[in-house]
CHARMM internal coordinates of N, CA and C (Angstrom, degrees):
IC EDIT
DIST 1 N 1 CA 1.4595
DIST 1 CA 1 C 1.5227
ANGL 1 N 1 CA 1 C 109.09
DIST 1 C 2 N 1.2332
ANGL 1 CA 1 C 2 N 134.22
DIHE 1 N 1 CA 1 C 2 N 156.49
DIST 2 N 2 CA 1.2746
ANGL 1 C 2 N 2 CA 148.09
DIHE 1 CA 1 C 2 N 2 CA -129.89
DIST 2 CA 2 C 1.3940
ANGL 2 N 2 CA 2 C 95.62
DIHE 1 C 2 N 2 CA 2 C -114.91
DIST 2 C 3 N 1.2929
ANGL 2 CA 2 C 3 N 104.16
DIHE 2 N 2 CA 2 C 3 N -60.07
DIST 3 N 3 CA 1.6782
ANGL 2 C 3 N 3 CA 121.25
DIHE 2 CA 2 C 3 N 3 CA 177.80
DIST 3 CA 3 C 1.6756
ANGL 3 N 3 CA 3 C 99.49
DIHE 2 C 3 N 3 CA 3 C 86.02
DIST 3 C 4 N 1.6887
ANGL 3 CA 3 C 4 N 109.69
DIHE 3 N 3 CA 3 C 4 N 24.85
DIST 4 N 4 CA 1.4618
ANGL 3 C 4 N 4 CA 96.53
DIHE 3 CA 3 C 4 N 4 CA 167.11
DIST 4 CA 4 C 1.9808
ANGL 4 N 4 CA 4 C 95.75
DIHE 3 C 4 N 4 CA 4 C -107.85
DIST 4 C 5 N 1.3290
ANGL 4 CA 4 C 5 N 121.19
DIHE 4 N 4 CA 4 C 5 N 161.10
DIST 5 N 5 CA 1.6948
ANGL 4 C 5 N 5 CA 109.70
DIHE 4 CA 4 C 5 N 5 CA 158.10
DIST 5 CA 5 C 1.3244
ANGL 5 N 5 CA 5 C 117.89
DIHE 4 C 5 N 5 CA 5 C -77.69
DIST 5 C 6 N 1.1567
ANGL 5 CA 5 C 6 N 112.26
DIHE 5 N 5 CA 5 C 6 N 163.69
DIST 6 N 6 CA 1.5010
ANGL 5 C 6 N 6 CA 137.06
DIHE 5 CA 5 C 6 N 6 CA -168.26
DIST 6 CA 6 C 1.9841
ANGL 6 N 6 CA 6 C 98.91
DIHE 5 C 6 N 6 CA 6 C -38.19
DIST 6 C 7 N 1.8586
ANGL 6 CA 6 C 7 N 89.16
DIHE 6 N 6 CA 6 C 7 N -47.28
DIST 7 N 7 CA 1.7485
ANGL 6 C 7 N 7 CA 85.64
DIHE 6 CA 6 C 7 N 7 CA -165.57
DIST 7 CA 7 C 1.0230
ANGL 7 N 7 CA 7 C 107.22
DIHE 6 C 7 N 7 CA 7 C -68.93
DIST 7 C 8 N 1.3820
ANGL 7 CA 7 C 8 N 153.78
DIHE 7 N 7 CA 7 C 8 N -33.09
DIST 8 N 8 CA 1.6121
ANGL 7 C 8 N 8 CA 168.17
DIHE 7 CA 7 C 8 N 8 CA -134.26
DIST 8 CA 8 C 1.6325
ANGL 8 N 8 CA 8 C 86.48
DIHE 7 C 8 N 8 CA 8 C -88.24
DIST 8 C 9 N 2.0760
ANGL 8 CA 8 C 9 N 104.73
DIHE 8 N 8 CA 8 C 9 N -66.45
DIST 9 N 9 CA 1.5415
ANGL 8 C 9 N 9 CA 92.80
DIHE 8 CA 8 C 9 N 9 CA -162.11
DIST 9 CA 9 C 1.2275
ANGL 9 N 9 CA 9 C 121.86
DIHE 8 C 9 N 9 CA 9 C -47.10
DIST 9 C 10 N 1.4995
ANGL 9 CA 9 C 10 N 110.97
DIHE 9 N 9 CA 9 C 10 N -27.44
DIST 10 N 10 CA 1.6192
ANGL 9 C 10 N 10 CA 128.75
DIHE 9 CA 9 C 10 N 10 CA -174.29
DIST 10 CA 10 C 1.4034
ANGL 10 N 10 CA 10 C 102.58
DIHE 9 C 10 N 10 CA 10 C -38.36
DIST 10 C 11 N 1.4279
ANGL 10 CA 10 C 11 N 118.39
DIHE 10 N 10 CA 10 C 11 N -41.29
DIST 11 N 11 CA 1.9468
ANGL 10 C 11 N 11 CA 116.80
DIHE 10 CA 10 C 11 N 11 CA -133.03
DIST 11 CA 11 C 1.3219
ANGL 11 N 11 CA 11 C 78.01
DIHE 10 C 11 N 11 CA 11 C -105.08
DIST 11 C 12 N 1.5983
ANGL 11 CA 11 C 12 N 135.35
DIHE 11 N 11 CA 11 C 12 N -34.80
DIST 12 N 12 CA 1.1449
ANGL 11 C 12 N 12 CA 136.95
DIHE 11 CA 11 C 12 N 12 CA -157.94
DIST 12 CA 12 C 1.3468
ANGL 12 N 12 CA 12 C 124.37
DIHE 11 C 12 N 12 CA 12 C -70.80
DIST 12 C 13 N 1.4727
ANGL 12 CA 12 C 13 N 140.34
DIHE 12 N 12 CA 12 C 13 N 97.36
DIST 13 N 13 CA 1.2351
ANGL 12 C 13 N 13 CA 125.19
DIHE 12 CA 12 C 13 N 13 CA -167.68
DIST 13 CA 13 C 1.3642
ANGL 13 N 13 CA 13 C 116.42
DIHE 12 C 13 N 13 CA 13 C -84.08
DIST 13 C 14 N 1.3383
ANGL 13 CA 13 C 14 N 134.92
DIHE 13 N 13 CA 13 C 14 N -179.76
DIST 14 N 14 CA 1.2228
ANGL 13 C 14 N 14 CA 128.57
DIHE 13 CA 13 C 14 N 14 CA 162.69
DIST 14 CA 14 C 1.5952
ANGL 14 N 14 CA 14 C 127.97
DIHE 13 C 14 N 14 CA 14 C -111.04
DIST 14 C 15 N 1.5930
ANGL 14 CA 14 C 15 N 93.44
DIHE 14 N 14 CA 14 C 15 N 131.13
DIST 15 N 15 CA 1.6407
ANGL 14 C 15 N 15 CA 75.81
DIHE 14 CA 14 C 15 N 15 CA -155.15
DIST 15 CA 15 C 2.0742
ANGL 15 N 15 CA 15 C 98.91
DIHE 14 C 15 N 15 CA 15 C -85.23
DIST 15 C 16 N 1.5626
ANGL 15 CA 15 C 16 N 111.58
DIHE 15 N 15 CA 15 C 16 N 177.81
DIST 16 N 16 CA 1.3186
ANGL 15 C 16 N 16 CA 105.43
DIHE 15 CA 15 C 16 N 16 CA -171.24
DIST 16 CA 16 C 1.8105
ANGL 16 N 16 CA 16 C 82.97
DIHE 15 C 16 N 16 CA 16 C -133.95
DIST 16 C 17 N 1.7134
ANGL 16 CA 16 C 17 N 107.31
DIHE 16 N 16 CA 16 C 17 N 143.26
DIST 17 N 17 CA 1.4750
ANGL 16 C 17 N 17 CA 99.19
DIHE 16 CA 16 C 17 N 17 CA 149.10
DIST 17 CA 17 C 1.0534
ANGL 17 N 17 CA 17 C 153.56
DIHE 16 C 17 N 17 CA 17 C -108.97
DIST 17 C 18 N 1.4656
ANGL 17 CA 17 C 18 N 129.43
DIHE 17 N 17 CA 17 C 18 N 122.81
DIST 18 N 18 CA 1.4343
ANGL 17 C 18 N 18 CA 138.13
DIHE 17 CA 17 C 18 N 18 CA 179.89
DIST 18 CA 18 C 1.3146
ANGL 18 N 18 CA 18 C 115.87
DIHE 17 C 18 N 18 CA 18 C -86.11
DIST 18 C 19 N 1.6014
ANGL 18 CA 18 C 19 N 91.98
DIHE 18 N 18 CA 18 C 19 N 160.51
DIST 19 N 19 CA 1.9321
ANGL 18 C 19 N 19 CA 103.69
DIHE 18 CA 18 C 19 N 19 CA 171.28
DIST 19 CA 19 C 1.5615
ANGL 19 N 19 CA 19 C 93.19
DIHE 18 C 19 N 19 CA 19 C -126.55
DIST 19 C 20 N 1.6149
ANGL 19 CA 19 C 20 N 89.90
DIHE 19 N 19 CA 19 C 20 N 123.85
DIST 20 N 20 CA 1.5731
ANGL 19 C 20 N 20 CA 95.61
DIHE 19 CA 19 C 20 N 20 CA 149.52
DIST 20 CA 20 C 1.3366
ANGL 20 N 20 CA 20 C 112.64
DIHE 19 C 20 N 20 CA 20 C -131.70
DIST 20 C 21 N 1.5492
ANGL 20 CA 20 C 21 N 103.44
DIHE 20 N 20 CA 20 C 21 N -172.41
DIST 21 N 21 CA 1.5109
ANGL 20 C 21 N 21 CA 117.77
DIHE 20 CA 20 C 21 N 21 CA -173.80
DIST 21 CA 21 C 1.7519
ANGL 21 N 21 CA 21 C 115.32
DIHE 20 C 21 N 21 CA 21 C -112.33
DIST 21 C 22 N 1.1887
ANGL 21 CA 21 C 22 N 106.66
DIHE 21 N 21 CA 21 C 22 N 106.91
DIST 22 N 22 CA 1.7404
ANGL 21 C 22 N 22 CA 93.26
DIHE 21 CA 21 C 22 N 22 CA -177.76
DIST 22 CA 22 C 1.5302
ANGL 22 N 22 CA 22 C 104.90
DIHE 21 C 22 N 22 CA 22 C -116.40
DIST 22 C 23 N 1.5867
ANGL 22 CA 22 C 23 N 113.08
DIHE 22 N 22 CA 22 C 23 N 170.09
DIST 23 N 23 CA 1.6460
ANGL 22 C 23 N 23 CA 107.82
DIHE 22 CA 22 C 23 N 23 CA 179.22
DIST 23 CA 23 C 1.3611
ANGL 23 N 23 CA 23 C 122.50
DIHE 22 C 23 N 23 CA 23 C -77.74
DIST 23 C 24 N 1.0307
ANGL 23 CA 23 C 24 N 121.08
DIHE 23 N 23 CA 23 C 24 N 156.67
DIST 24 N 24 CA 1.3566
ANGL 23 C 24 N 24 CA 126.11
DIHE 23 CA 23 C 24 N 24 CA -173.01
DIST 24 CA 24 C 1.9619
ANGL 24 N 24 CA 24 C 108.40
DIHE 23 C 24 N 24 CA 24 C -52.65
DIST 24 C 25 N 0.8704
ANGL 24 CA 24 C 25 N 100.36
DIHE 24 N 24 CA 24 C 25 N -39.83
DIST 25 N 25 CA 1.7281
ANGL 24 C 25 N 25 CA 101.18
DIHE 24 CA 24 C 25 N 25 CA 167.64
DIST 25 CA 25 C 1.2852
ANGL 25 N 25 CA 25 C 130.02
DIHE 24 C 25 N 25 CA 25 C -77.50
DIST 25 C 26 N 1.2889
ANGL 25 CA 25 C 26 N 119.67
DIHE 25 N 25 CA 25 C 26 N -6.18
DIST 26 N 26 CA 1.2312
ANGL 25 C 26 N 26 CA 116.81
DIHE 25 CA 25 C 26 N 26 CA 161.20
DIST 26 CA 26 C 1.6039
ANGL 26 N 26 CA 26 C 108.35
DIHE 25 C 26 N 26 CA 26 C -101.20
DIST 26 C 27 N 1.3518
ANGL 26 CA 26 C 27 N 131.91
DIHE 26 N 26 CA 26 C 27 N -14.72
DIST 27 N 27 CA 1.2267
ANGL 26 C 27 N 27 CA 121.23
DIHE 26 CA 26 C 27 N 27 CA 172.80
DIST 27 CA 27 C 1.8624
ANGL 27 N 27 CA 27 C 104.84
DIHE 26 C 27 N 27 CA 27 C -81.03
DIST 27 C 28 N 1.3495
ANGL 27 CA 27 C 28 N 112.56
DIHE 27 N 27 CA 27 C 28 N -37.78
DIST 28 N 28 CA 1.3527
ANGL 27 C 28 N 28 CA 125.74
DIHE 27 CA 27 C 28 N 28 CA 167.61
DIST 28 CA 28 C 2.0864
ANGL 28 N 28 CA 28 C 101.01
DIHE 27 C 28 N 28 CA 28 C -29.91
DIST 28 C 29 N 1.4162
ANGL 28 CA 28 C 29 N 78.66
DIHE 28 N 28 CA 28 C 29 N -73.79
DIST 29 N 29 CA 1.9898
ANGL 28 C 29 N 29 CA 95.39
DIHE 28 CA 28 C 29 N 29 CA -173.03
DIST 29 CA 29 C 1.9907
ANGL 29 N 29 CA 29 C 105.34
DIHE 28 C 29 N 29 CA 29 C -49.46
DIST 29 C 30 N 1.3166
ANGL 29 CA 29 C 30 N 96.31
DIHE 29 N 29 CA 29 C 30 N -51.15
DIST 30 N 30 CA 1.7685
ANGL 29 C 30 N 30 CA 92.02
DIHE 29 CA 29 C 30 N 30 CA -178.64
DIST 30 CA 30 C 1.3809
ANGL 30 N 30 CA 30 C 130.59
DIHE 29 C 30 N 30 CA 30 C -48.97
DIST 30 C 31 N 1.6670
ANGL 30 CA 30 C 31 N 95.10
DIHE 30 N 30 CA 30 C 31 N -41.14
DIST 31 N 31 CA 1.8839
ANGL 30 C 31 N 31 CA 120.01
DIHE 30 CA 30 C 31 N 31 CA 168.62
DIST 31 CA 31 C 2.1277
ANGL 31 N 31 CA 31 C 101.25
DIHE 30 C 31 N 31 CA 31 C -54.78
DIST 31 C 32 N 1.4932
ANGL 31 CA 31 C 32 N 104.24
DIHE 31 N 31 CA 31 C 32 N -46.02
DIST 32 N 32 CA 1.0223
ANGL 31 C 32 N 32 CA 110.36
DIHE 31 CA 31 C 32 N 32 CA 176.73
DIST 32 CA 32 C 1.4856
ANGL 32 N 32 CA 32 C 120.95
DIHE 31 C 32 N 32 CA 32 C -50.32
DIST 32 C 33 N 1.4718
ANGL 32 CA 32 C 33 N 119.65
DIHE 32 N 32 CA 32 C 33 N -24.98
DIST 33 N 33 CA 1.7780
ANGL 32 C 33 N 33 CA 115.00
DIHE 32 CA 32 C 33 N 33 CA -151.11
DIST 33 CA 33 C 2.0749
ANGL 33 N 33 CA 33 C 80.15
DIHE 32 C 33 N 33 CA 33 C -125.50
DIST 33 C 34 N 0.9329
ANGL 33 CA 33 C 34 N 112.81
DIHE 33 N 33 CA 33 C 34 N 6.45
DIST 34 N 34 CA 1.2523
ANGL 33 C 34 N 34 CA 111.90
DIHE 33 CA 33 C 34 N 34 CA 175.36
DIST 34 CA 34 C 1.3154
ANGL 34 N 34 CA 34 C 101.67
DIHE 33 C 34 N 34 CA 34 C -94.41
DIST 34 C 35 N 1.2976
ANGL 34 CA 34 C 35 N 115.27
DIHE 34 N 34 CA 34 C 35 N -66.84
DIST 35 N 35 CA 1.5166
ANGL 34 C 35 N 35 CA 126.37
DIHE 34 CA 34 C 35 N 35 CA 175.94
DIST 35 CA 35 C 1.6757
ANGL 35 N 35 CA 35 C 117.98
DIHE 34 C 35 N 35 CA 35 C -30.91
DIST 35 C 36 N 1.2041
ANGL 35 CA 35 C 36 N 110.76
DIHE 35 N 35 CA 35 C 36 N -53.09
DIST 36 N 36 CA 1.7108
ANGL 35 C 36 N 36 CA 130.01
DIHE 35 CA 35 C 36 N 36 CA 157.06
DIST 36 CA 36 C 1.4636
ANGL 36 N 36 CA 36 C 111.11
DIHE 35 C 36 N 36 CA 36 C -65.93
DIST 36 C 37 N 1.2012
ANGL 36 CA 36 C 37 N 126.18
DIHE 36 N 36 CA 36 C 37 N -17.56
DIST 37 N 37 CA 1.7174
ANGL 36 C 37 N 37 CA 105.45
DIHE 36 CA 36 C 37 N 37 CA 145.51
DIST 37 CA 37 C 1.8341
ANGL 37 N 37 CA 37 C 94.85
DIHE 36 C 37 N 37 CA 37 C 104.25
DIST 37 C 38 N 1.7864
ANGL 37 CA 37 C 38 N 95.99
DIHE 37 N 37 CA 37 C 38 N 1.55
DIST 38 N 38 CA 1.9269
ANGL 37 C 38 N 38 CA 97.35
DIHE 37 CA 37 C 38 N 38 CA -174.38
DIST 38 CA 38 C 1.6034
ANGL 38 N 38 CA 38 C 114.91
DIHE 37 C 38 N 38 CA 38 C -65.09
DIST 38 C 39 N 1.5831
ANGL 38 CA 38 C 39 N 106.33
DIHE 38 N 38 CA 38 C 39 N -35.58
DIST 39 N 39 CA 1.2462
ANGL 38 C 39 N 39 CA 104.75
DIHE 38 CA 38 C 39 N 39 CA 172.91
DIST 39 CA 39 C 1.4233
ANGL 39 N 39 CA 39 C 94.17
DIHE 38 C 39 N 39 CA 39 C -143.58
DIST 39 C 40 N 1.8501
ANGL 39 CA 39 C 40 N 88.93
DIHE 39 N 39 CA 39 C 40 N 165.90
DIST 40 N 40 CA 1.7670
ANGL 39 C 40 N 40 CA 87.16
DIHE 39 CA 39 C 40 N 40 CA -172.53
DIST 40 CA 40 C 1.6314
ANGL 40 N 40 CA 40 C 129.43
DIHE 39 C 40 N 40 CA 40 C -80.87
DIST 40 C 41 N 1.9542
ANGL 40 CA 40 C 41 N 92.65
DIHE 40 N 40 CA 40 C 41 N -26.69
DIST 41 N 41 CA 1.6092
ANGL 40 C 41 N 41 CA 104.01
DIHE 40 CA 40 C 41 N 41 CA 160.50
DIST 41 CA 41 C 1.3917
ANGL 41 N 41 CA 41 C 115.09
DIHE 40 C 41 N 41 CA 41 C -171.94
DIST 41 C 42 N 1.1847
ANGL 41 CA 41 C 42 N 113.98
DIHE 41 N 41 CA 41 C 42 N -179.39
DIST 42 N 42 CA 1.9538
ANGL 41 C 42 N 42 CA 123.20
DIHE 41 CA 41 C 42 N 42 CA -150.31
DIST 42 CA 42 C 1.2976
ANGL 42 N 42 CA 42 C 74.02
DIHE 41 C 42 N 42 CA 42 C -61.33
DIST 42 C 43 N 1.6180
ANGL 42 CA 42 C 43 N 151.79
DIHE 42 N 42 CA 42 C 43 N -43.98
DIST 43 N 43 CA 1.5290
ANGL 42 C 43 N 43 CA 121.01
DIHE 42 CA 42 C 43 N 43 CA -151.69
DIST 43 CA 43 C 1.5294
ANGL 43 N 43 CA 43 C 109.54
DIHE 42 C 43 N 43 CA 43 C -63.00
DIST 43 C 44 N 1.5016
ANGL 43 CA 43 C 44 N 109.80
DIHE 43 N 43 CA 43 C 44 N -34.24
DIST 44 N 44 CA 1.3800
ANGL 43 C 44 N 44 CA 129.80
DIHE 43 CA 43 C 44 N 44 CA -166.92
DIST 44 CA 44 C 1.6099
ANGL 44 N 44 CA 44 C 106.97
DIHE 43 C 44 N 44 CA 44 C -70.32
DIST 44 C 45 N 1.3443
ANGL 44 CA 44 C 45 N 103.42
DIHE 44 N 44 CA 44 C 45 N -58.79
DIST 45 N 45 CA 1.4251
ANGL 44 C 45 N 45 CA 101.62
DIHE 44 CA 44 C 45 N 45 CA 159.40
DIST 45 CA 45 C 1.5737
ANGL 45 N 45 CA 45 C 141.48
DIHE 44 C 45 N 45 CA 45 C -36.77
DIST 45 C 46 N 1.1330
ANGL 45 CA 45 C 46 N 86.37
DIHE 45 N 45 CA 45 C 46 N -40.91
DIST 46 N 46 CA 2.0971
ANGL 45 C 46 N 46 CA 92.50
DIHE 45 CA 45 C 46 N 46 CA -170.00
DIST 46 CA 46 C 1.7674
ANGL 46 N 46 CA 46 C 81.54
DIHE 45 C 46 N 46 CA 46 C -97.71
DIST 46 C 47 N 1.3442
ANGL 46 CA 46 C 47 N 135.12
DIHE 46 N 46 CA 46 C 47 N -16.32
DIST 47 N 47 CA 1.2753
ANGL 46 C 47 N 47 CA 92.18
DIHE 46 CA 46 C 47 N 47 CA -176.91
DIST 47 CA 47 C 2.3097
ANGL 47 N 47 CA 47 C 103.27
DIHE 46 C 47 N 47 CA 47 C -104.09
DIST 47 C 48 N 1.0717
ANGL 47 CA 47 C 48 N 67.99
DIHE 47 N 47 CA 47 C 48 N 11.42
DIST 48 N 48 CA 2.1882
ANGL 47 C 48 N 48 CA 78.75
DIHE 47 CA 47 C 48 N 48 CA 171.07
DIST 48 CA 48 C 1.5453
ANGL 48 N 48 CA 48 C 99.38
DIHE 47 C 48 N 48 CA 48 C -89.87
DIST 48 C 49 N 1.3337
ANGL 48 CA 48 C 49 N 115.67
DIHE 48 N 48 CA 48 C 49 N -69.03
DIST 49 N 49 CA 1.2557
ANGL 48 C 49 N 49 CA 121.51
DIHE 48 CA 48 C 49 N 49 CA 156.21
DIST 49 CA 49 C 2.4236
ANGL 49 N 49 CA 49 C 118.11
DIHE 48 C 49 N 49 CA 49 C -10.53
DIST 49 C 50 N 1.2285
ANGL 49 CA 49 C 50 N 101.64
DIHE 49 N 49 CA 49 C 50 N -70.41
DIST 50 N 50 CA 1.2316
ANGL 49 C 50 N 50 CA 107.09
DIHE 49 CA 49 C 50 N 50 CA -171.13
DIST 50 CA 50 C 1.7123
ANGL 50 N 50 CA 50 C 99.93
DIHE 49 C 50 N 50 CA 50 C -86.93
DIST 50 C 51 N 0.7898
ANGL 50 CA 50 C 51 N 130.46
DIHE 50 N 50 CA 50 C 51 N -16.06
DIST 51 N 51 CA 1.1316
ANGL 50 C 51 N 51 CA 143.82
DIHE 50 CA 50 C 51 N 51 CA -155.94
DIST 51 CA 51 C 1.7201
ANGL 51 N 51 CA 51 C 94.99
DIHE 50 C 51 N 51 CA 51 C -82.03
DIST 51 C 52 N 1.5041
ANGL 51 CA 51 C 52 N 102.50
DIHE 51 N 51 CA 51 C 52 N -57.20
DIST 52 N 52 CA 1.8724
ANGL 51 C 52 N 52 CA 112.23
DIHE 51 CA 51 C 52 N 52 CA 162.92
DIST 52 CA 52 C 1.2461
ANGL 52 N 52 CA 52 C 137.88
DIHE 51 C 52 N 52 CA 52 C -54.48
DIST 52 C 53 N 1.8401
ANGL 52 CA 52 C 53 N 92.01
DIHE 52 N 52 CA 52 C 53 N -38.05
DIST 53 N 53 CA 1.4453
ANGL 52 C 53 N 53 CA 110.74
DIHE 52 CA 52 C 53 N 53 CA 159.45
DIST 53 CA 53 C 1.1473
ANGL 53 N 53 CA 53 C 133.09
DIHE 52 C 53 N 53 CA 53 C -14.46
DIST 53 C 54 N 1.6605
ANGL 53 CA 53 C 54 N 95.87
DIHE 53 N 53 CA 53 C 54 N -81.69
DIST 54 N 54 CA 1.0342
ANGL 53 C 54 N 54 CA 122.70
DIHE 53 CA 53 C 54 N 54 CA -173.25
DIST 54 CA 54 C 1.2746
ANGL 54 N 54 CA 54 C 113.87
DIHE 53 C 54 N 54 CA 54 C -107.95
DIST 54 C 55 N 1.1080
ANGL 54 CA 54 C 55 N 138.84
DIHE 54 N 54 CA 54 C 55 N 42.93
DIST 55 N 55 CA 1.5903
ANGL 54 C 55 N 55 CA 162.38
DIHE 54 CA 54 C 55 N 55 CA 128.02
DIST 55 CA 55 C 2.0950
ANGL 55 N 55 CA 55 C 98.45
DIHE 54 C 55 N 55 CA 55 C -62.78
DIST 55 C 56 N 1.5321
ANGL 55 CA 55 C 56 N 90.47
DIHE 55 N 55 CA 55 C 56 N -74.99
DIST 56 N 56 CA 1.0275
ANGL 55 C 56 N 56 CA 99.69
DIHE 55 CA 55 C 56 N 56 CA -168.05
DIST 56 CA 56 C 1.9981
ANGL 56 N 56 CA 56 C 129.07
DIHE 55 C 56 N 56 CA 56 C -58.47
DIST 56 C 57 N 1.3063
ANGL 56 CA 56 C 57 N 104.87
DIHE 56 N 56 CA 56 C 57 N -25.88
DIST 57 N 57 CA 1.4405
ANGL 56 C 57 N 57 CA 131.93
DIHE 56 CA 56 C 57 N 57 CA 147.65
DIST 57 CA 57 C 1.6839
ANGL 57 N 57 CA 57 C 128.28
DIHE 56 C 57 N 57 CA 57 C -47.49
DIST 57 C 58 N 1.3956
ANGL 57 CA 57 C 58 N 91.98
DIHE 57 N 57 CA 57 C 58 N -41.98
DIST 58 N 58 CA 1.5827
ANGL 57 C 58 N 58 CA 106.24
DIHE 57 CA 57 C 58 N 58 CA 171.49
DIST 58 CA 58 C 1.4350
ANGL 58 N 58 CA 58 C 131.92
DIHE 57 C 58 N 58 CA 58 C -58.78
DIST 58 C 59 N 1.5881
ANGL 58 CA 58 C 59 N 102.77
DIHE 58 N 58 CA 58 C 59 N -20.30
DIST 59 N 59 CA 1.2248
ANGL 58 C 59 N 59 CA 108.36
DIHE 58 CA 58 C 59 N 59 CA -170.39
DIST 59 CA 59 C 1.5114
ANGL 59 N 59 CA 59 C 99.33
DIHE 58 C 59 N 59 CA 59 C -82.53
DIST 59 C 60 N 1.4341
ANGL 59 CA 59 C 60 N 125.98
DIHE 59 N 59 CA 59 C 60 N -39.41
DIST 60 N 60 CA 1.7376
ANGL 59 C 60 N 60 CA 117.09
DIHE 59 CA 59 C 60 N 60 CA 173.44
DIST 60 CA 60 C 1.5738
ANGL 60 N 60 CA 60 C 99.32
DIHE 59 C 60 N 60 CA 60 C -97.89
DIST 60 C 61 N 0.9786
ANGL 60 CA 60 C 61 N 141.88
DIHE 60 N 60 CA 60 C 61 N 22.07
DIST 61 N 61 CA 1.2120
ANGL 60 C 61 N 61 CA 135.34
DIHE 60 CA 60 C 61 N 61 CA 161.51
DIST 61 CA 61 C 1.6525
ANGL 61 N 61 CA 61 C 127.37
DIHE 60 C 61 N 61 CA 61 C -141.48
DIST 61 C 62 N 1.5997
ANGL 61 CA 61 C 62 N 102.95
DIHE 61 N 61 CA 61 C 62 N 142.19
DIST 62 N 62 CA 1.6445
ANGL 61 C 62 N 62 CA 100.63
DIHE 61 CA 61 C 62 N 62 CA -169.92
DIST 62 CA 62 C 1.7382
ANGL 62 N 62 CA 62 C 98.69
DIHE 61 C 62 N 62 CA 62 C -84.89
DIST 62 C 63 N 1.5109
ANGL 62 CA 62 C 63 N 127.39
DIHE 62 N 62 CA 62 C 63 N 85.97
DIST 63 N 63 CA 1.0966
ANGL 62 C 63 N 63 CA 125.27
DIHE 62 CA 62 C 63 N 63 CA 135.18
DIST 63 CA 63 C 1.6327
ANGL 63 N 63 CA 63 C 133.85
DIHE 62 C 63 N 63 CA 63 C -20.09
DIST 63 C 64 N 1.1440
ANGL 63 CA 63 C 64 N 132.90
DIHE 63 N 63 CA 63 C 64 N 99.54
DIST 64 N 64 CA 1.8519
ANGL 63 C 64 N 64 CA 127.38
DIHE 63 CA 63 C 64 N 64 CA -161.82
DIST 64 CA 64 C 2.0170
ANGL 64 N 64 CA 64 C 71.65
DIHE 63 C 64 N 64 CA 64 C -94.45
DIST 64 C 65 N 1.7596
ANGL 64 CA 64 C 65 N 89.19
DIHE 64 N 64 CA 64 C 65 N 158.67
DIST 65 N 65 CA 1.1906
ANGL 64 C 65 N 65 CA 102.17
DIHE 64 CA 64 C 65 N 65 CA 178.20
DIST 65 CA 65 C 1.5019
ANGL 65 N 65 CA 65 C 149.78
DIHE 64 C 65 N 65 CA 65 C 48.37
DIST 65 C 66 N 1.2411
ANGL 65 CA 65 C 66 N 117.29
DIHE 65 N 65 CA 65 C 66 N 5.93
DIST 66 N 66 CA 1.4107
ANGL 65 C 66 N 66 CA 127.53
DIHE 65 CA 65 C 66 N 66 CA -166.83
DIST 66 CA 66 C 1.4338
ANGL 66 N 66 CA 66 C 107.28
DIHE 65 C 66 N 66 CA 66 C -117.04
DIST 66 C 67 N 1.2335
ANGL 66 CA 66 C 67 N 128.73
DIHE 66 N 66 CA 66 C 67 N -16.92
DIST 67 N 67 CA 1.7591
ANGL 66 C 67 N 67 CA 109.97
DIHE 66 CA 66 C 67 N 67 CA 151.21
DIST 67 CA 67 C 1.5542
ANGL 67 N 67 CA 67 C 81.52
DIHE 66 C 67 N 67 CA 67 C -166.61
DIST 67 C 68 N 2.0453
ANGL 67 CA 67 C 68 N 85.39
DIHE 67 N 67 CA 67 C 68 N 162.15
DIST 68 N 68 CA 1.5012
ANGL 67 C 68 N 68 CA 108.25
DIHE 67 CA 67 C 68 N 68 CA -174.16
DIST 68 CA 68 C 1.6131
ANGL 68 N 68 CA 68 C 118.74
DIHE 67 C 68 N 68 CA 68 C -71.90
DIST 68 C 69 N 1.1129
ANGL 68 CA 68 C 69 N 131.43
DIHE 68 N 68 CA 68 C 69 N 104.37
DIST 69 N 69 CA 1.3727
ANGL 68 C 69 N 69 CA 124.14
DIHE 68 CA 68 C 69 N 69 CA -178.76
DIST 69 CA 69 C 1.8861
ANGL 69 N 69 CA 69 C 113.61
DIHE 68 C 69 N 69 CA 69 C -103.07
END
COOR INIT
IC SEED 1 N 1 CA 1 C
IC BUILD
């Protein structure tokens, strides 16, 4: 048992892990916004990062699955 309630699991997504490849200057810049305390780390980053993305994508496109409307 989880020891979260039913409603919690609801909100809770699951995260999955990937490998990608980014340029040396944007991992440079991420180390950068970590250091300043903006995010806590590159996972957090690339998924704030995509996370806007595709927020911002949503508006001309029907995204399936990526938030409750």
């Amino acid at each position: 048992m989880s020891g979260k309630l039913p409603e919690e699991e609801k909100k809770t997504s699951r995260m999955r892990n990937i490998t990608i490849n980014i340029p040396e200057c944007y991992d440079k810049n991420i180390q950068k916004l970590i250091k300043l305390k903006i995010v806590p780390s590159r996972s957090e980053a690339i998924r704030t990062a995509l996370r806007e993305f595709i927020e911002n994508e949503d508006k001309n496109l029907d995204l399936l699955e990526f938030s409750e409307k």
